[in-house]
GUTORDREN-604748 format. One line per field, with one value per atom (N, C-alpha, C): residue number from 1; residue in three letters; atom name; x, y, z. Coordinates in Angstrom, 1 decimal. Layout:
<recs>
i = (NUM, ...) .
aa = (ALA, ...) .
at = (CA, ...) .
xx = (X, ...) .
yy = (Y, ...) .
zz = (Z, ...) .
</recs>
This chain:
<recs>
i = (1, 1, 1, 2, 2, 2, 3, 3, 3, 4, 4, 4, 5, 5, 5, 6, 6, 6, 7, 7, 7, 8, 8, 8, 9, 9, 9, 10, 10, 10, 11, 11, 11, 12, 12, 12, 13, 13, 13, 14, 14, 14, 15, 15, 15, 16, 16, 16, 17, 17, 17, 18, 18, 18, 19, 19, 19, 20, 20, 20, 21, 21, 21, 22, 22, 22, 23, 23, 23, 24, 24, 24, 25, 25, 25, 26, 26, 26, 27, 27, 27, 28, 28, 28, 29, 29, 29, 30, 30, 30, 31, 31, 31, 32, 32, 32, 33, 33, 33, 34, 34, 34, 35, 35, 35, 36, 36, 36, 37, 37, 37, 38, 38, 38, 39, 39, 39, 40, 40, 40, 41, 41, 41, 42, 42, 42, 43, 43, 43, 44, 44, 44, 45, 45, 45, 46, 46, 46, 47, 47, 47, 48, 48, 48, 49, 49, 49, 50, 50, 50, 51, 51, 51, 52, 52, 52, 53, 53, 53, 54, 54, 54, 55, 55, 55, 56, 56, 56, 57, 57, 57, 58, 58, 58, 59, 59, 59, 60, 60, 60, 61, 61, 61, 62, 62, 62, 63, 63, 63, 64, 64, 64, 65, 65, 65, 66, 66, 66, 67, 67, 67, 68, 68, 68, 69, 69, 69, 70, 70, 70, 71, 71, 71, 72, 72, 72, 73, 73, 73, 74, 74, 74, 75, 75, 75, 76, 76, 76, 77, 77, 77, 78, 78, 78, 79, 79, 79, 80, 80, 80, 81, 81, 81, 82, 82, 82, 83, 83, 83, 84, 84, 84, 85, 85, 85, 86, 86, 86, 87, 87, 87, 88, 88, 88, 89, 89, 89, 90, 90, 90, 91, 91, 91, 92, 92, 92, 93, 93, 93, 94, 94, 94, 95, 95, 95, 96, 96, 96, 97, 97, 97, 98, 98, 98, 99, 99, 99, 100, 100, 100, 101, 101, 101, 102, 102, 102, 103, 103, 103, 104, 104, 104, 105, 105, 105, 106, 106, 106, 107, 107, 107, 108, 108, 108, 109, 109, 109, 110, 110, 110, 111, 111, 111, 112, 112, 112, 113, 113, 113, 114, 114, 114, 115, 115, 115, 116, 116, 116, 117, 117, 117, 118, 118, 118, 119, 119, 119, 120, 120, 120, 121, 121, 121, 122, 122, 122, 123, 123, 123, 124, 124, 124, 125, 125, 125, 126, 126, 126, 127, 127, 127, 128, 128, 128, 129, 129, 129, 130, 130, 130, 131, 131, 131, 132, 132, 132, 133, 133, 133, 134, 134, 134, 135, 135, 135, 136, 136, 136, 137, 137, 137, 138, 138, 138, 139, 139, 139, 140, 140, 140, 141, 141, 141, 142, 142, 142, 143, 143, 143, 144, 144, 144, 145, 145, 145, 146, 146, 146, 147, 147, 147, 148, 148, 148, 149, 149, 149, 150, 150, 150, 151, 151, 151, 152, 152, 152, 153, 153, 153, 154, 154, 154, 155, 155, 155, 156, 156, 156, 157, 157, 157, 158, 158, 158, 159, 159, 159, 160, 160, 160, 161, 161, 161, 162, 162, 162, 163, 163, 163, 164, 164, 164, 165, 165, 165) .
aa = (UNK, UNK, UNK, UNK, UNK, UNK, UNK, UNK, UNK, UNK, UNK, UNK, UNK, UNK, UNK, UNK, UNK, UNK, UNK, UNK, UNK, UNK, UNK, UNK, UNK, UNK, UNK, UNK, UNK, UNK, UNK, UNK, UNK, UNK, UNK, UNK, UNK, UNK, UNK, UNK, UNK, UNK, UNK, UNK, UNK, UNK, UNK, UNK, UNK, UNK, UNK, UNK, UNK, UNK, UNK, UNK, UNK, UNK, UNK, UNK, UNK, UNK, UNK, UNK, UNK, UNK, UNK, UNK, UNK, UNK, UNK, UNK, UNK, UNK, UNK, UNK, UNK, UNK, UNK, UNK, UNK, UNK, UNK, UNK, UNK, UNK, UNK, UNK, UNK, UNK, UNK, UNK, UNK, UNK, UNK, UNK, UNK, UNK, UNK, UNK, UNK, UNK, UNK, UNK, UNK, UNK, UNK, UNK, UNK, UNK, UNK, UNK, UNK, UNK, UNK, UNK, UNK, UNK, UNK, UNK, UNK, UNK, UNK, UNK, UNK, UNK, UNK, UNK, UNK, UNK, UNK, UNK, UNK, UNK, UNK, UNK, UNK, UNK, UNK, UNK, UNK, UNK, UNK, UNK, UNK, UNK, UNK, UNK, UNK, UNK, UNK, UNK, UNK, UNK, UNK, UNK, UNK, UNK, UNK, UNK, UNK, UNK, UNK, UNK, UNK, UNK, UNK, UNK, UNK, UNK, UNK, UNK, UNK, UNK, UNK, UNK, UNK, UNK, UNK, UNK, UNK, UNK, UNK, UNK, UNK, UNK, UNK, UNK, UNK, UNK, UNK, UNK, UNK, UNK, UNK, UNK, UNK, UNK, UNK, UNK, UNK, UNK, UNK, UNK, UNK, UNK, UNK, UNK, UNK, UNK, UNK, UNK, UNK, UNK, UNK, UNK, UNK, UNK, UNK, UNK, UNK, UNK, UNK, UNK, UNK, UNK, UNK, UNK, UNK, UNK, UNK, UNK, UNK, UNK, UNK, UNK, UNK, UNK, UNK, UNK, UNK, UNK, UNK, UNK, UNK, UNK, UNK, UNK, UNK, UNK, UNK, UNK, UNK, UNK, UNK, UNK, UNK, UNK, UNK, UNK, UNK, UNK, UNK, UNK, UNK, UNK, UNK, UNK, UNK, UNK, UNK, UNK, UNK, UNK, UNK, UNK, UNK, UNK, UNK, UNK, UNK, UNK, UNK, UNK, UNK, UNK, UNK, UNK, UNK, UNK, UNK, UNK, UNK, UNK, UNK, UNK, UNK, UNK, UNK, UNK, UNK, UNK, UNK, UNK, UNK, UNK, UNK, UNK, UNK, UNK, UNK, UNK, UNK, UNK, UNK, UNK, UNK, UNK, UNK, UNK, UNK, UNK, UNK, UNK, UNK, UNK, UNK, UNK, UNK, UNK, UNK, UNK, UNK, UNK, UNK, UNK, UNK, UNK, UNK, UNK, UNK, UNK, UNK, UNK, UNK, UNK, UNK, UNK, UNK, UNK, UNK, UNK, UNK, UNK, UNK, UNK, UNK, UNK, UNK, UNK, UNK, UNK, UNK, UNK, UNK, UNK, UNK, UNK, UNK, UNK, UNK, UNK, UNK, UNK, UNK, UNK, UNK, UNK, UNK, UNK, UNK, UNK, UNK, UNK, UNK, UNK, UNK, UNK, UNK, UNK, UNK, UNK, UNK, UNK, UNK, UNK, UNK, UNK, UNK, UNK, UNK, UNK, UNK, UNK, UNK, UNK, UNK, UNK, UNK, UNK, UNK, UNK, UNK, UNK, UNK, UNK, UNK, UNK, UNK, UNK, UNK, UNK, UNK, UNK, UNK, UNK, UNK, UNK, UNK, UNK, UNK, UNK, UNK, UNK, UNK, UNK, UNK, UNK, UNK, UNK, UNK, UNK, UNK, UNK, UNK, UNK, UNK, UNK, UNK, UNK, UNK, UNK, UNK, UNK, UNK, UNK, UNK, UNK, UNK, UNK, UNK, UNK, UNK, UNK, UNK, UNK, UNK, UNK, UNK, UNK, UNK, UNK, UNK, UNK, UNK, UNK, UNK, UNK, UNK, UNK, UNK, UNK, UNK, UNK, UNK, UNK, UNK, UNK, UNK, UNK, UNK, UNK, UNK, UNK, UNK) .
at = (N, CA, C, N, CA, C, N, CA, C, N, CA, C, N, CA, C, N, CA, C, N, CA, C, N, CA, C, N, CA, C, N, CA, C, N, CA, C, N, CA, C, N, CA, C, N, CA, C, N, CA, C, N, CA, C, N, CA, C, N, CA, C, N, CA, C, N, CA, C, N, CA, C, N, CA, C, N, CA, C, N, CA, C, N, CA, C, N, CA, C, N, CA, C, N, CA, C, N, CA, C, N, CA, C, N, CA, C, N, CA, C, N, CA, C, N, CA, C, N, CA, C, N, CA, C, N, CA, C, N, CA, C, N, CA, C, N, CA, C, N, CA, C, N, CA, C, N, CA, C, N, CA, C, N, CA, C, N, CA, C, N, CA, C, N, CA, C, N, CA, C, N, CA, C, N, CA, C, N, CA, C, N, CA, C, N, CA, C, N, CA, C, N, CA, C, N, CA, C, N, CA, C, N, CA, C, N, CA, C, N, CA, C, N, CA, C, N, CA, C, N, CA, C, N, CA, C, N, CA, C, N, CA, C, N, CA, C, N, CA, C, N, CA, C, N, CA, C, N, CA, C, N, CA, C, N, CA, C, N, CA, C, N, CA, C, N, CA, C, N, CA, C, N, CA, C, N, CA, C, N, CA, C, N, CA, C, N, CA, C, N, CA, C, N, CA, C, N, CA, C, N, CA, C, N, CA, C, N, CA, C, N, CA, C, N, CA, C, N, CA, C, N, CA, C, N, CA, C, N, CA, C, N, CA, C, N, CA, C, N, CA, C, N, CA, C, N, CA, C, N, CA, C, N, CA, C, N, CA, C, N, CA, C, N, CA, C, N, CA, C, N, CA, C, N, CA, C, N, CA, C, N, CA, C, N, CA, C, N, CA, C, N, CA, C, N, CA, C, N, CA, C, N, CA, C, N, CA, C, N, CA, C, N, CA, C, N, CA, C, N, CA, C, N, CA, C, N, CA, C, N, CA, C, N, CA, C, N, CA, C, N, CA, C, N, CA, C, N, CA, C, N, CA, C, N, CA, C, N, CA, C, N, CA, C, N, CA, C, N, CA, C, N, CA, C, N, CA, C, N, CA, C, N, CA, C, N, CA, C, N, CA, C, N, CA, C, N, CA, C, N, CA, C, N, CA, C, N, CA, C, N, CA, C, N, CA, C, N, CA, C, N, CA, C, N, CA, C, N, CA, C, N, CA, C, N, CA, C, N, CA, C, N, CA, C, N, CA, C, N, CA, C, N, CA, C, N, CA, C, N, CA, C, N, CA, C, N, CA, C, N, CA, C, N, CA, C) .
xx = (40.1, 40.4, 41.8, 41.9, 43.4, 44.4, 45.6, 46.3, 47.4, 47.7, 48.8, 50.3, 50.9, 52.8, 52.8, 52.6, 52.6, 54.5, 55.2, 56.3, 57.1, 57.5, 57.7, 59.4, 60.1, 61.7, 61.6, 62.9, 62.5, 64.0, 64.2, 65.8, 65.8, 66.5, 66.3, 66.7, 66.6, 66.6, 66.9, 67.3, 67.4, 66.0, 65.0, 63.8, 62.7, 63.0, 61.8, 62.8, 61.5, 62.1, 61.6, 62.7, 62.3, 61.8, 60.3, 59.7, 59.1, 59.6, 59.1, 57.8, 56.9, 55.9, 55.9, 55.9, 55.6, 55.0, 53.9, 53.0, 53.3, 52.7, 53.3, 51.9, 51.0, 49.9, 50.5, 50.6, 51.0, 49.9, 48.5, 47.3, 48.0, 48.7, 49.0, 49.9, 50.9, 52.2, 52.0, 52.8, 53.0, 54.2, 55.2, 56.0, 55.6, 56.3, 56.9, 56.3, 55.9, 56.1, 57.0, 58.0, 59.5, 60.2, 60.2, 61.2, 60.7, 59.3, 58.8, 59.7, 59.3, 59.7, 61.1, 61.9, 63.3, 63.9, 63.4, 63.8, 63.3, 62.4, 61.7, 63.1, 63.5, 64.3, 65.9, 66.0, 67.3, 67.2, 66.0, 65.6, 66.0, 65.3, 66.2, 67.2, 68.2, 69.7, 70.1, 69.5, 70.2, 70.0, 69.3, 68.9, 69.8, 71.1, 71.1, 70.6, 70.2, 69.0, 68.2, 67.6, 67.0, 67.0, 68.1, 68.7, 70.3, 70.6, 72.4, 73.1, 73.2, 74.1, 73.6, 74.0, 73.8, 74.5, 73.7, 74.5, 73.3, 73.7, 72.9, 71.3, 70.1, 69.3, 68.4, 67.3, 66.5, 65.6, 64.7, 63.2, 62.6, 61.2, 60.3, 58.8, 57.8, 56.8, 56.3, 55.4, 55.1, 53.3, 52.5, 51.3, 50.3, 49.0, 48.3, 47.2, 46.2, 44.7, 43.8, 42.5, 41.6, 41.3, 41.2, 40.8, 39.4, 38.3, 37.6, 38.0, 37.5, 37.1, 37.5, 37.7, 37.6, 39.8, 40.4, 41.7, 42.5, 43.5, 44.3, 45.5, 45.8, 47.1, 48.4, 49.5, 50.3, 51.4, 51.8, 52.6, 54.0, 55.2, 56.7, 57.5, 58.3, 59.5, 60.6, 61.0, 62.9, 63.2, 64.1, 65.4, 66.7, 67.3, 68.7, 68.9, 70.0, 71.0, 71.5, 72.0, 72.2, 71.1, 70.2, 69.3, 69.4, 69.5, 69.0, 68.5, 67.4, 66.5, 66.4, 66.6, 67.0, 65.7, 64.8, 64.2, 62.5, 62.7, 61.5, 60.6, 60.6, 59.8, 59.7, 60.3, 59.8, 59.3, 58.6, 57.6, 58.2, 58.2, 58.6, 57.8, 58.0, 57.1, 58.4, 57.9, 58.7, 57.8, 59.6, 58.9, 57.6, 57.4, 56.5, 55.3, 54.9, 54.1, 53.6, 54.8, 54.5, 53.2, 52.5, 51.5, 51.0, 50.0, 49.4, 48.0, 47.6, 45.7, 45.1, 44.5, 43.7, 42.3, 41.3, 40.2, 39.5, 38.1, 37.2, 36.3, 36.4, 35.5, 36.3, 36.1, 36.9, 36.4, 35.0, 35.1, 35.4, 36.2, 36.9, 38.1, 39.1, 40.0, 40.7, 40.1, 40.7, 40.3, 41.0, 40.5, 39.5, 38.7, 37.3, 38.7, 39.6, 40.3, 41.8, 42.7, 43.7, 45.0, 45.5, 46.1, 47.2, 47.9, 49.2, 50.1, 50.2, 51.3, 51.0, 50.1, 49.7, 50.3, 50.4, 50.4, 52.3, 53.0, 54.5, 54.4, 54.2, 54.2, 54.7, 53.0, 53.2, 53.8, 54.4, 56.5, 56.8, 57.8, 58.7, 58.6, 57.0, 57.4, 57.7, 57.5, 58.3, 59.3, 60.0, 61.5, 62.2, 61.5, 62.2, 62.0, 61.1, 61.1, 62.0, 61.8, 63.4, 64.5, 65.1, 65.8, 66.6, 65.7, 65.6, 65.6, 65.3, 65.0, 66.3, 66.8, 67.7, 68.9, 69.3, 70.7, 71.2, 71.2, 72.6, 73.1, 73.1, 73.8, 73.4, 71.8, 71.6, 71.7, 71.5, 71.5, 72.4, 74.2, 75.0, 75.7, 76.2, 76.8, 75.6, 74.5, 73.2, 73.0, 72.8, 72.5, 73.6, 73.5, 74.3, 74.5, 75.4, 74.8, 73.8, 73.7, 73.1, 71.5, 71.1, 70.0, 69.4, 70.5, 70.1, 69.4, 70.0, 69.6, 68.4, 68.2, 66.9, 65.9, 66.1, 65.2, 64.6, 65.7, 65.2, 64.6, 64.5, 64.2, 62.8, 62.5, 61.0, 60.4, 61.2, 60.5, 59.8, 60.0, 59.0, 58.5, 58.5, 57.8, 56.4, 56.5, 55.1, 54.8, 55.3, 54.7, 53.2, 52.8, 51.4, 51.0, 50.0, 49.7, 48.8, 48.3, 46.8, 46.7, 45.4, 44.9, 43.8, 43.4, 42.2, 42.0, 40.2, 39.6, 39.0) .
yy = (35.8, 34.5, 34.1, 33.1, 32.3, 31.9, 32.4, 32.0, 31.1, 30.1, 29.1, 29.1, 29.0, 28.6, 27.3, 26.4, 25.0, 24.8, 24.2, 24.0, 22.5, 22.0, 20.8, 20.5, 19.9, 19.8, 18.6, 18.2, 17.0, 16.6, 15.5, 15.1, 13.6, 13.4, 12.1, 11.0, 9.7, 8.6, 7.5, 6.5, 5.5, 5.4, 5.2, 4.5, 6.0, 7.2, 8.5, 9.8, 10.0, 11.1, 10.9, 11.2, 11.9, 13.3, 13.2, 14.2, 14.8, 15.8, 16.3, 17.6, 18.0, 18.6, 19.9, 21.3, 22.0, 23.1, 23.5, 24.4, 25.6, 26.8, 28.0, 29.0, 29.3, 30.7, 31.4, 32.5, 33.5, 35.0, 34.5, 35.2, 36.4, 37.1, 38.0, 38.8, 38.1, 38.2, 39.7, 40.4, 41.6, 41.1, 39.9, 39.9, 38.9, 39.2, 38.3, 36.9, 35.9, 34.6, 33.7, 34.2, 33.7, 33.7, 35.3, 35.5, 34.5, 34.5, 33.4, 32.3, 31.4, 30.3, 30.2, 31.3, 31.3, 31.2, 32.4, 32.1, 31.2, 30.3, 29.4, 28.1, 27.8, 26.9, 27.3, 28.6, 29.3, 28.7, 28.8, 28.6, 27.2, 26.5, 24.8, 24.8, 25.3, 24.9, 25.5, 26.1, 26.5, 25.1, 24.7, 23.2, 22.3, 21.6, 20.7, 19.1, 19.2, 18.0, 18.3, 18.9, 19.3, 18.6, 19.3, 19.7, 19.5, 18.0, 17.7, 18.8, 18.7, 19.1, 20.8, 22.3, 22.8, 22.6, 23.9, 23.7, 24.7, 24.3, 25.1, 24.0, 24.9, 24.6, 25.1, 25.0, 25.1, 25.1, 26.4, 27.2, 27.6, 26.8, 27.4, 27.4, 28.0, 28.3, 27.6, 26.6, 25.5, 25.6, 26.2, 26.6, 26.6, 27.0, 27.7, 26.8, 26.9, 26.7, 26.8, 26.6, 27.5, 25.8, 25.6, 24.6, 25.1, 24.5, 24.6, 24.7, 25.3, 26.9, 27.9, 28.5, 29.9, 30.1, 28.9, 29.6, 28.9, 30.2, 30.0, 29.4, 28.2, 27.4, 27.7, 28.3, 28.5, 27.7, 26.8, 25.4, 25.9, 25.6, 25.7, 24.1, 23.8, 23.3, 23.8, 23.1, 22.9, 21.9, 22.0, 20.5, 20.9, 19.8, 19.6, 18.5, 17.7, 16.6, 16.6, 17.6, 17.8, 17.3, 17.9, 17.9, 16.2, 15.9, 14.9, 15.3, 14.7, 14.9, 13.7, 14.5, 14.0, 14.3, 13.5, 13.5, 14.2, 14.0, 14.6, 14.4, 12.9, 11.6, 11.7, 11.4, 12.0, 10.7, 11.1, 10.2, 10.0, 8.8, 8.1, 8.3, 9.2, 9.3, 8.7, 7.5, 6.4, 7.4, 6.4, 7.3, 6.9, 5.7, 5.6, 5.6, 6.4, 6.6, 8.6, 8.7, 10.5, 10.4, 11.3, 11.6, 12.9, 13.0, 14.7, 14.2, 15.0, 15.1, 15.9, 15.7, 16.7, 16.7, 17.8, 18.1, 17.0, 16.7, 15.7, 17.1, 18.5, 19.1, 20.6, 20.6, 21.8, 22.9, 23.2, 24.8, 24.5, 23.7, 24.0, 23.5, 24.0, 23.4, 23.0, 22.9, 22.5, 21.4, 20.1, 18.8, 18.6, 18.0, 17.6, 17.4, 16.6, 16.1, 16.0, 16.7, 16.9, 16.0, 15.1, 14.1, 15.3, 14.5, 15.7, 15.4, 13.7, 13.2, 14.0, 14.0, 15.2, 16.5, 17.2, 18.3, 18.4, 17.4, 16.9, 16.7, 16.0, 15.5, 16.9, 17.6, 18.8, 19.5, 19.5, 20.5, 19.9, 18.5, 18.7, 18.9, 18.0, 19.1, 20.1, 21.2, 22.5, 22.6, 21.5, 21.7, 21.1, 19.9, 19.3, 20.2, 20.6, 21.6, 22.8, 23.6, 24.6, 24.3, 22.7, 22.0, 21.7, 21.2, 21.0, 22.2, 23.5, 24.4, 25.5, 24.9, 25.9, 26.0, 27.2, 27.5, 28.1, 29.4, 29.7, 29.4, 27.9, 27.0, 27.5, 27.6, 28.0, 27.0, 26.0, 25.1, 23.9, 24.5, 23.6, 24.3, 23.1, 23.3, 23.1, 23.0, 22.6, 21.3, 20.3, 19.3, 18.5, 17.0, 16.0, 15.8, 15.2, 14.2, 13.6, 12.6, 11.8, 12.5, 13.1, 13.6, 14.7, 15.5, 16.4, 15.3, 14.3, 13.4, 12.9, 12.4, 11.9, 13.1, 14.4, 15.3, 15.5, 15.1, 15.3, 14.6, 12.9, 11.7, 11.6, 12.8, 13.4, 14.2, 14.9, 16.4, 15.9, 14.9, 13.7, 13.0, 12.0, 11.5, 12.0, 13.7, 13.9, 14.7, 14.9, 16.4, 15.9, 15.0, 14.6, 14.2, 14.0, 13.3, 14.1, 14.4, 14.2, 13.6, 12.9, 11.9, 12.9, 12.4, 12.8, 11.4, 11.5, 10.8, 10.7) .
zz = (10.0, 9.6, 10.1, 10.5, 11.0, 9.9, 10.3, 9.4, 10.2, 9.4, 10.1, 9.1, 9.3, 8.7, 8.9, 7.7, 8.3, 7.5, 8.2, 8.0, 7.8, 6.8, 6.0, 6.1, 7.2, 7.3, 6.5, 5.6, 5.0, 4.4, 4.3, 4.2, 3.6, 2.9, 1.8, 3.1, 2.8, 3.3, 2.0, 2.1, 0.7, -0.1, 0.6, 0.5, -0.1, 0.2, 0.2, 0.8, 2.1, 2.6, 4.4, 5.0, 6.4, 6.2, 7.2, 7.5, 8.7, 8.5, 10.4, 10.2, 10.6, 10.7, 11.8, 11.7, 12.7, 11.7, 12.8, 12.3, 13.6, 12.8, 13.6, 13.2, 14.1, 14.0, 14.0, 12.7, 12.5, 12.2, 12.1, 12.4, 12.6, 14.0, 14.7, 13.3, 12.9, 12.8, 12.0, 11.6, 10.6, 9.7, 10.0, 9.3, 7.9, 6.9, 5.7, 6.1, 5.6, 5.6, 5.9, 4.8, 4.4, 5.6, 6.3, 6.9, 8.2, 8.7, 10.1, 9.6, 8.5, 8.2, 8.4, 7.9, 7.9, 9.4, 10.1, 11.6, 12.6, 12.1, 12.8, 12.5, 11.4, 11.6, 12.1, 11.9, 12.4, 13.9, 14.6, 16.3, 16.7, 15.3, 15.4, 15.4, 14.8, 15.0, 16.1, 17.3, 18.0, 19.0, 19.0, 20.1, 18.8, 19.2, 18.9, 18.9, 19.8, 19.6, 18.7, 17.8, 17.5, 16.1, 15.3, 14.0, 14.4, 14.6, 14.7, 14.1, 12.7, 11.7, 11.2, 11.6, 10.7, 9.0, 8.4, 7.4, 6.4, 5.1, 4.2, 3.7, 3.6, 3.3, 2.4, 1.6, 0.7, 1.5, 1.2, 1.8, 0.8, 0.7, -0.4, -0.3, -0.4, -0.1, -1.2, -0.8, -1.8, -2.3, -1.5, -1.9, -0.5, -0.8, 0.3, 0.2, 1.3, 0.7, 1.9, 1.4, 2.7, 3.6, 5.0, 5.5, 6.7, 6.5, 7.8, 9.2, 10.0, 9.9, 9.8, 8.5, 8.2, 8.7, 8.1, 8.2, 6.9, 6.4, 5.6, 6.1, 5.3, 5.4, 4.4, 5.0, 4.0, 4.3, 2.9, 3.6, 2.4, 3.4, 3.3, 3.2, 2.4, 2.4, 2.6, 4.1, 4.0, 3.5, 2.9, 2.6, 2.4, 3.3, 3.7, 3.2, 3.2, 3.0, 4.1, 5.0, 6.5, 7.7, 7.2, 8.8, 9.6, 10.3, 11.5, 12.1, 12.2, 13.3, 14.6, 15.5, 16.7, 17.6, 18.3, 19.3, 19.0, 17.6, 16.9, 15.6, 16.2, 15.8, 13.9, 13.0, 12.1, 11.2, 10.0, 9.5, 8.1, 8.1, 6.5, 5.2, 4.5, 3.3, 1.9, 2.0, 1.0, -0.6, -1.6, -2.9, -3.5, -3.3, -3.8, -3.6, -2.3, -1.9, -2.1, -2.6, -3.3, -4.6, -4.8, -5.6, -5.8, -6.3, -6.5, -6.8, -5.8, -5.9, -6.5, -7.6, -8.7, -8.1, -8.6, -8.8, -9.8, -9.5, -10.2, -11.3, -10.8, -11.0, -11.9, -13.1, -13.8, -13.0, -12.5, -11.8, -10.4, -9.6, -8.7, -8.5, -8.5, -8.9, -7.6, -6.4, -5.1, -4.7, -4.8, -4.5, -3.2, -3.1, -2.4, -0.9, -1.2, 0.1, -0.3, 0.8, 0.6, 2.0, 1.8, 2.6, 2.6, 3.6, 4.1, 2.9, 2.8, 1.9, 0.4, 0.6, -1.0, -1.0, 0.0, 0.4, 0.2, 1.1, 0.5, -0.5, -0.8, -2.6, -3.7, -3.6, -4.3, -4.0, -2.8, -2.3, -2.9, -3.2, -3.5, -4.5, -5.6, -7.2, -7.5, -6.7, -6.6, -6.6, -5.5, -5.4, -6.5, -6.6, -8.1, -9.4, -9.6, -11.0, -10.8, -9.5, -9.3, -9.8, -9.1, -9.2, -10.8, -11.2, -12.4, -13.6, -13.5, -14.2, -13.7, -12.7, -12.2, -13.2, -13.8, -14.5, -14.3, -12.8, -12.3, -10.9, -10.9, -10.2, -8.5, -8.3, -7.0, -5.7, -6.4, -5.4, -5.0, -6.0, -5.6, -4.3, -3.5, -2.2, -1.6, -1.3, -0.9, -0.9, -2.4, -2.8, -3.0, -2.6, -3.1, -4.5, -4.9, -6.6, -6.7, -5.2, -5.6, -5.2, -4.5, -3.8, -5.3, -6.1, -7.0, -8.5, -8.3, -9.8, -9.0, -7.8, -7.4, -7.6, -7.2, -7.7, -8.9, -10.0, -11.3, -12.1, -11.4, -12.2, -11.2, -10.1, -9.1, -9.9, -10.9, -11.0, -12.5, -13.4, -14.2, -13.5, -12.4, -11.9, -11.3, -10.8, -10.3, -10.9, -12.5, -13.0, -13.6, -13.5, -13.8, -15.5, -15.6, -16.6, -17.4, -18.7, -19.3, -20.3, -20.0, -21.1, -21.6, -22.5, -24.0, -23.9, -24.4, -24.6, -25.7) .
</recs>
C-alpha cells in the first residue's frame, strides 16, 4: 500500500490563511513521520526563496485516511507567523470558508467525500484546541497575540455542533 506525507505550510493573512501544499511518498521510508515532515521543512529554509523568514514553527500531525488506490494519507500542519512564501503560488483559504465534514452514516465514520479545504479546516482545529488547552506555555515565542486569540475564537468556531431531535 502507498503511503504519502501530505504537508500543510500555513500562515495567517487578515482575511484566513495562506496555504502552500507539498506532498512527499514516504512508502519506502523506515523513518518517523514527524521527523520526514520536520526535515522536509528544515530543506525549505535552506532555499530562501522558498521560506523568506526562518524562525520558529508549529508541526502537528493532524489525521490520516485511506484514498483510492489502495494508499494511506498522512496529513501534517506547519504554522508560522514567520513563513513567506515566495515563488510558491499559495492558496487563500479565507475564514469563512473553514468547516468540518462529518459522516451521513453512524457505521462509517469517514465522510463519503473529503475537500482539501476540509482536510485544513480539521488541522487547524487541532491546532486551535492545542492552542487553546495549552498550559505550559508551549507555544509562546511561536504565536503572535493577535494570531493566538484568532486561534481561540477558531478552536469554538469549528469544534462542531450536535443537535437532538
Amino acid at each position: 500500500m502507498k503511503t504519502a506525507l501530505e504537508l500543510f505550510l500555513l500562515t495567517r493573512i487578515p482575511e484566513g490563511f495562506h496555504v502552500v501544499k507539498k506532498v512527499l511518498d514516504i512508502t519506502q521510508e523506515q523513518r518517523d513521520p514527524d521527523s520526514i515532515a520536520d526535515d522536509f521543512i528544515r530543506f525549505l529554509f535552506i532555499d530562501f526563496h522558498v521560506i523568506q523568514e526562518r524562525g520558529k514553527y508549529l508541526l502537528h500531525s493532524t489525521s490520516w485516511r485511506f484514498e483510492d488506490p489502495r494508499s494511506i494519507i498522512l496529513t501534517y500542519l506547519a504554522y508560522s507567523d514567520r513563513f513567506s512564501f515566495a515563488h510558491l503560488s499559495p492558496y487563500r483559504l479565507l475564514d469563512t470558508e473553514l468547516h468540518i465534514e462529518h459522516s451521513t452514516n453512524p457505521e462509517k465514520p469517514r465522510p463519503s467525500n473529503i475537500s482539501e479545504k476540509a482536510v485544513v479546516s480539521h488541522g487547524i482545529r487541532h491546532l486551535a484546541y492545542l492552542i487553546a488547552t495549552d498550559q505550559k506555555g508551549t507555544y509562546d515565542g511561536i504565536l503572535s497575540t493577535s494570531t493566538f486569540s484568532r486561534f481561540l475564537e477558531l478552536e469554538h468556531q469549528l469544534a462542531g455542533r450536535v443537535s437532538v431531535s
